[in-house]
C-alpha positions in Angstrom: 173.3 39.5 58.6 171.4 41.3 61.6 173.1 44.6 62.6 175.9 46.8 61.2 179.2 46.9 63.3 178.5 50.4 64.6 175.1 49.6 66.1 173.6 49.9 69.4 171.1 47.8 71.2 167.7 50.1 71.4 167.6 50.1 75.4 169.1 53.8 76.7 172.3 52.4 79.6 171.0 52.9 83.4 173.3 55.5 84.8 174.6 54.9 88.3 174.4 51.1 87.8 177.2 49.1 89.2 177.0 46.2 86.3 180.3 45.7 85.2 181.4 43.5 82.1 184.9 41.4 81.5 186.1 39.7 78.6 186.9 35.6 79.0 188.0 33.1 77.3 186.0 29.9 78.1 186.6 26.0 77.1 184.4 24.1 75.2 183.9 20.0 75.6 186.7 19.6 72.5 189.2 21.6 74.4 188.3 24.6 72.1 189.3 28.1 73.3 186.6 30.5 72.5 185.7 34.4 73.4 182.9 35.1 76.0 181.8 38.8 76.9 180.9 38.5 81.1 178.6 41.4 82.0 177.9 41.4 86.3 174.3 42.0 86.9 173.7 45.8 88.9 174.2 44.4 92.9 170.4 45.9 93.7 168.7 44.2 91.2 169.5 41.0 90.7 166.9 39.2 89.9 168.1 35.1 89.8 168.3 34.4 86.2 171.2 33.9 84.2 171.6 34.5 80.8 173.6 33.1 77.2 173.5 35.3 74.2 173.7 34.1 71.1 174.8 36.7 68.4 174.4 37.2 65.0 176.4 35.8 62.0 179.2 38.1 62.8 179.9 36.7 66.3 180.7 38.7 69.3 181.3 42.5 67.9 180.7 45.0 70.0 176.1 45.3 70.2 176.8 41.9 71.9 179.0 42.9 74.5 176.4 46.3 75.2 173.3 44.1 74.8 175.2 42.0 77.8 175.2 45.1 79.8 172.0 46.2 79.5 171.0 42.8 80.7 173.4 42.9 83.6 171.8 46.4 84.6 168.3 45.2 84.8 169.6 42.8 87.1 170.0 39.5 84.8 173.7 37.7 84.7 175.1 37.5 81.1 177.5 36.0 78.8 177.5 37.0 75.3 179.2 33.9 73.2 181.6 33.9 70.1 180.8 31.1 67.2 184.1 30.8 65.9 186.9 29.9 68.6 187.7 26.5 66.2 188.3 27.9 63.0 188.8 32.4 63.7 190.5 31.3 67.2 190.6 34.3 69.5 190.7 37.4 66.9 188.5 40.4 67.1 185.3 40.7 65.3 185.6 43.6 63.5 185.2 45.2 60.3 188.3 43.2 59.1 186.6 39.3 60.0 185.2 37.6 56.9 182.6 35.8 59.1 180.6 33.7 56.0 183.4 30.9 55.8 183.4 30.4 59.9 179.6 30.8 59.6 179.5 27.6 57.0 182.1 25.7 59.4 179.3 25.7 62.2 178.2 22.8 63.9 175.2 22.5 65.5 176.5 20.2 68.6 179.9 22.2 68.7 177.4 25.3 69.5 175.5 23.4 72.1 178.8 22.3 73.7 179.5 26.2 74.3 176.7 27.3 75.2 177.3 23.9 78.0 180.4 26.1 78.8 179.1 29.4 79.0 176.4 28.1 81.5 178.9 25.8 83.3 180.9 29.7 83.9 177.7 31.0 85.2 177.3 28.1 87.7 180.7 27.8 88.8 180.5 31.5 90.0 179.8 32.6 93.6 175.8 33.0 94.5 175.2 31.6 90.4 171.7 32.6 88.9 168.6 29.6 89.9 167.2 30.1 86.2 169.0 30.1 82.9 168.1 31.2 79.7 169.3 31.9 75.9 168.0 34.5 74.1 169.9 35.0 70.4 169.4 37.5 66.8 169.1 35.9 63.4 171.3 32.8 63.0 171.4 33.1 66.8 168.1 33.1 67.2 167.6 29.7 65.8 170.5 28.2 67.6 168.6 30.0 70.9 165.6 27.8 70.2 167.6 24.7 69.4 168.8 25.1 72.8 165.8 24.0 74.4 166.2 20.2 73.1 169.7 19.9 74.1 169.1 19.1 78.1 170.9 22.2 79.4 168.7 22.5 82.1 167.4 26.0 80.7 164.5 27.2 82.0 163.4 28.8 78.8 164.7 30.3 75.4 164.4 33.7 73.7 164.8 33.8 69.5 164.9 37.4 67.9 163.6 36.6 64.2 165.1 33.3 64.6 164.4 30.8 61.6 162.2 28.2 63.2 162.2 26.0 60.0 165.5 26.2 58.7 167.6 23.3 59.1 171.6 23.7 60.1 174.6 24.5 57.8 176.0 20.8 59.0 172.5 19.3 57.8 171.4 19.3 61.3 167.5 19.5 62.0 165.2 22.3 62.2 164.1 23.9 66.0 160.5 22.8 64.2 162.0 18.9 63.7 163.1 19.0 67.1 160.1 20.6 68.8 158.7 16.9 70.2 162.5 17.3 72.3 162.1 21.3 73.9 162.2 21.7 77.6 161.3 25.1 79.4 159.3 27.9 77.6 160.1 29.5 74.2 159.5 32.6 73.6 159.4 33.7 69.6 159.8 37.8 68.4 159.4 38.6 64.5 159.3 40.9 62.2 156.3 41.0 60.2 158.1 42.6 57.0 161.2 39.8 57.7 161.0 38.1 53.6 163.4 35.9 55.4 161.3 34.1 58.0 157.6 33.4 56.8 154.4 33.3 58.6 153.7 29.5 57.0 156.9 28.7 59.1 156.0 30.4 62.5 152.6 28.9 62.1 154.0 25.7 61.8 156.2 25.9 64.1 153.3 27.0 67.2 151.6 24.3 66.1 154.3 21.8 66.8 154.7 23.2 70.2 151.3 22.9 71.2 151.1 19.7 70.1 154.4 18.6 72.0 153.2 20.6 75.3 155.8 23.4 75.0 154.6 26.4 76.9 155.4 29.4 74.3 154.3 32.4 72.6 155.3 34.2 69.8 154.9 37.9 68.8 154.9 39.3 64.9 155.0 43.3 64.9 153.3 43.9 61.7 155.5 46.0 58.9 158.7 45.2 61.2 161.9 44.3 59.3 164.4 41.8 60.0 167.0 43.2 62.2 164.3 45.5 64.0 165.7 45.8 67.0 168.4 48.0 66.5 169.0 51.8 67.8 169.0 53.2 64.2 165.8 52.0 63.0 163.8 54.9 64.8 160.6 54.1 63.3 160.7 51.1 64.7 161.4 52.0 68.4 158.5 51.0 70.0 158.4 47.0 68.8 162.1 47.6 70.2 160.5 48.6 73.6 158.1 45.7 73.5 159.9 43.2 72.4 162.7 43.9 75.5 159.7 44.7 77.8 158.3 41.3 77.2 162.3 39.5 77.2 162.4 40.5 80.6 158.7 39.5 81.9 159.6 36.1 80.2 162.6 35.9 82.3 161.0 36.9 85.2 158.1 34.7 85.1 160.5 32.0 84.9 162.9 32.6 87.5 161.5 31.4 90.9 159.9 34.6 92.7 162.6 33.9 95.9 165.3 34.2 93.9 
């Protein structure tokens, strides 16, 4: 797993901001009820883009729901996703939820079909966002790259120490097997300390992108752990700065500039 319960994105809230967040419950294509964290970009920033985040293993605890906000505050329209509306339903994510047997149930098609919903709620909305993007942590940074071959009309994805090479829990394939399929720009952040992702595998996985035409780049902060960006790892602070510095020039560079 990425971050502990009580952590904190590392990105200080802008004071005086008039981003506001709701809670929703949104409908997948199977009729499944899931939870969605809504976070209303700041009025004098918006920027055009559109966001779906994708979280960690645990689902949408709270980091989700404050990593939304500090999205919406820098002007970016967000919707932080739970996994789990088919087999949790609609209960909290807290210290309580034994997430590994939902995490197993996964599907990778059942997660693309809510992430369809969470950008169909972000479309349906009055003056929507004219870019959309994922950006997801850990197990949700692999499913953020996997969104780039499933048509969504995305106009780029974000994976946070997202296996590239690591096939799905339902046997579905790898983001590096479906690289020849992505659409939009990827943009890759890793640890370089991360025992869980190896360089062999990021390596291999530029390489397929080049080779398939996908605009990307990916960044490795040497000695960084898994889980870096996170609010207690101090030492750590600045890869926390650059790595949401460059999320939101990725965003911007591919939002149209008269948004």
């Amino acid at each position: 797993m990425c971050f502990d319960l009580d952590s904190q994105p590392p990105i200080q809230p802008l004071h005086g901001s008039d981003a506001h967040g709701e809670l929703l419950t949104l409908t997948s294509a199977d009729g499944t009820r899931f939870a969605a964290y809504r976070a209303h970009a700041d009025s004098t920033r918006r920027t055009g883009a559109g966001i779906v985040i994708l979280p960690d293993v645990r689902g949408l605890y709270q980091f989700y729901k404050d990593l939304a906000m500090r999205f919406a505050e820098a002007g970016v329209e967000a919707i932080a996703i739970d996994y789990f509306g088919r087999t949790a339903g609609l209960t909290a994510r807290d210290d309580a939820f034994e997430f590994w047997p939902h995490v197993q149930q996964t599907k990778a098609a059942q997660i693309r079909d809510d992430v369809a919903a969470a950008l169909a709620q972000l479309r349906s909305e009055p003056n929507p966002p004219v870019a959309y993007f994922t950006v997801g942590f850990c197990f949700g940074g692999g499913n953020s790259f996997q969104q780039a071959a499933n048509n969504l009309g995305l106009a780029g994805v974000i994976g946070f120490y997202g296996p590239p090479a690591r096939e799905g829990r339902d046997g579905s394939p790898s983001p590096l097997a479906r690289a020849g399929q992505m659409k939009g720009a990827v943009l890759g952040l890793f640890g370089g300390a991360d025992e869980s992702i190896s360089a062999a595998d990021i390596q291999r996985f530029d390489a397929a992108l080049t080779q398939a035409g996908v605009e990307h780049e990916f960044i490795t902060y040497p000695g960084a752990p898994h889980s870096f960006f996170d609010r207690k790892y101090e030492q750590f602070a600045s890869e926390s700065a650059d790595s949401w510095a460059r999320t939101l020039a990725f965003i911007a560079a591919h939002t149209p500039a008269d948004a």
